[in-house]
C-alpha positions, 0 to 999 in steps of 0.5 A: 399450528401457525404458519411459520414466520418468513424471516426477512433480511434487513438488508436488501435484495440481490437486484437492489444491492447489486444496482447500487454497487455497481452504480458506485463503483462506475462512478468512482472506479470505472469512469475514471478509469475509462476516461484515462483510457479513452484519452489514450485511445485517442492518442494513439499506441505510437504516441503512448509508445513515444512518450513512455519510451524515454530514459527519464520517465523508464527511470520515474517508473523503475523508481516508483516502482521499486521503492514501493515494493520495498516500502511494502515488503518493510512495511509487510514485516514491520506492521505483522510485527506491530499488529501482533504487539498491540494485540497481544501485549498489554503495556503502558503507552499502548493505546497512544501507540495503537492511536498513532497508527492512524495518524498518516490517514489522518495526516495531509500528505504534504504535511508529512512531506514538510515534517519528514523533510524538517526532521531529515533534512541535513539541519534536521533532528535526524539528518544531522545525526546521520550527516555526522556519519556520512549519509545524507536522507533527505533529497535522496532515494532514502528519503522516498523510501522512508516517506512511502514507508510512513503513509503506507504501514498503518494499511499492513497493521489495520488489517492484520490486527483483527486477524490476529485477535481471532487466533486463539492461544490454545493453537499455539499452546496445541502445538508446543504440547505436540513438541514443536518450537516457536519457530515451528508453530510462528512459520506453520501454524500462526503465519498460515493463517495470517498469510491472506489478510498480511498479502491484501494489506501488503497489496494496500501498501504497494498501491498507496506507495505507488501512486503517492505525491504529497508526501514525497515531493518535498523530501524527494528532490525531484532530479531528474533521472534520480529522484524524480517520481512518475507521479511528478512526471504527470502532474508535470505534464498536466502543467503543461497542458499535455494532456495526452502525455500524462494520460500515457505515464498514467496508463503505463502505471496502470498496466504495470500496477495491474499485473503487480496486484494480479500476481498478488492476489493469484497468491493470496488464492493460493494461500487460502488454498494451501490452508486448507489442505493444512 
């Protein structure tokens, strides 16, 4: 008999993998990070403390903050149920709406900003409509919400569509021959199983909603304590050359979205978990 053939990989080895990632991630993840926080070590904490304790950036942060977790918590509901339509509905139109998903990647974010200014200003197509009811869009918190809402959906619906696909109908056809209703099998058998993938794109949405720009600007309005973002306050800061105050809002938003993404992901172990015990 010969000697067995060693199978090797393609790809490469642990130590060169290794190196490459995590020469990748310094570069574009940890330096910027580290940066930002040696600029705040050389602040100081009072000085951190000083800037971040006024009423207008608590109002920017308390701003940003909730209305992208609502941004995301729309967007959760919104793109589970899109992703699960595209995948398992076959009508005309599908493929230009499946396309459509990707256009606020592919869309400069200011360029979504003048468009969704256009359309809900109060001489908009849609700001008209709803200025004939009373409710004004644009240059309100309404309009960030719905800004955040368009660059942050296609992130809920990406990544819960290949989940979905992978689900075989015969789950859901099991557990109606065991007698249990749609609402049984949608909340204790379908939702299981999109519970991870559904909480990381719902963790993508709230992290892009978070630190968004472009696209809100125009539609924002910018008053202070009102409209004002803390992504404004920092730019504004760096037009001023303080340095040193937006490397502090930066640093606050950091600590805040942190803990915000950390909660998230003690979730999602525990869903992996819990589907496992299922």
């Amino acid at each position: 008999m010969g000697r067995p053939l060693l199978y090797r990989s393609p790809m490469p080895g642990l130590g060169l993998s290794m190196g490459i990632t995590l020469t990748m991630l310094s570069l574009i993840v940890l330096l910027p990070i580290g940066a930002l926080l040696l600029q705040g070590v050389s602040y100081g904490a009072e000085g951190i403390w000083a800037t971040v304790n006024r009423e207008r950036v608590w109002q920017a942060l308390f701003l940003s903050f909730r209305l992208s977790l609502f941004a995301a918590m729309f967007n959760l509901v919104l793109g589970v149920i899109l992703a699960w339509v595209l995948v398992r509905y076959r009508f005309p139109g599908r493929r230009i709406l499946d396309a459509a998903v990707d256009l606020p990647f592919a869309l400069p974010t200011a360029v979504a900003g003048i468009a969704l200014t256009a359309l809900y200003a109060p001489n908009g197509a849609f700001g008209a409509l709803f200025k004939d009811l009373g409710w004004r869009i644009a240059y309100t918190q309404w309009g960030i919400l719905i800004a955040l809402i368009f660059v942050g959906l296609p992130f809920v619906t990406r990544t819960v569509q290949p989940v979905i696909a992978e689900i075989e109908r015969e789950v859901e056809e099991a557990s109606a021959t065991l007698g249990a209703g749609r609402f049984h099998t949608l909340t204790r058998v379908v939702w299981p199983m999109l519970m991870p993938a559904a909480l990381t794109g719902f963790a993508l949405s709230l992290a892009r909603a978070v630190g968004e720009y472009g696209s809100v600007i125009f539609i924002a309005g910018n008053k202070p304590l009102v409209t004002e973002i803390a992504p404004l306050l920092i730019v504004i800061q760096l037009e001023e050359f303080s340095y040193d105050g937006a490397a502090a809002i930066g640093i606050a938003m950091l600590v805040i979205s942190f803990l915000m993404l950390l909660f998230i992901n003690l979730t999602q172990i525990w869903s992996r978990r819990r589907i496992g015990y299922v």
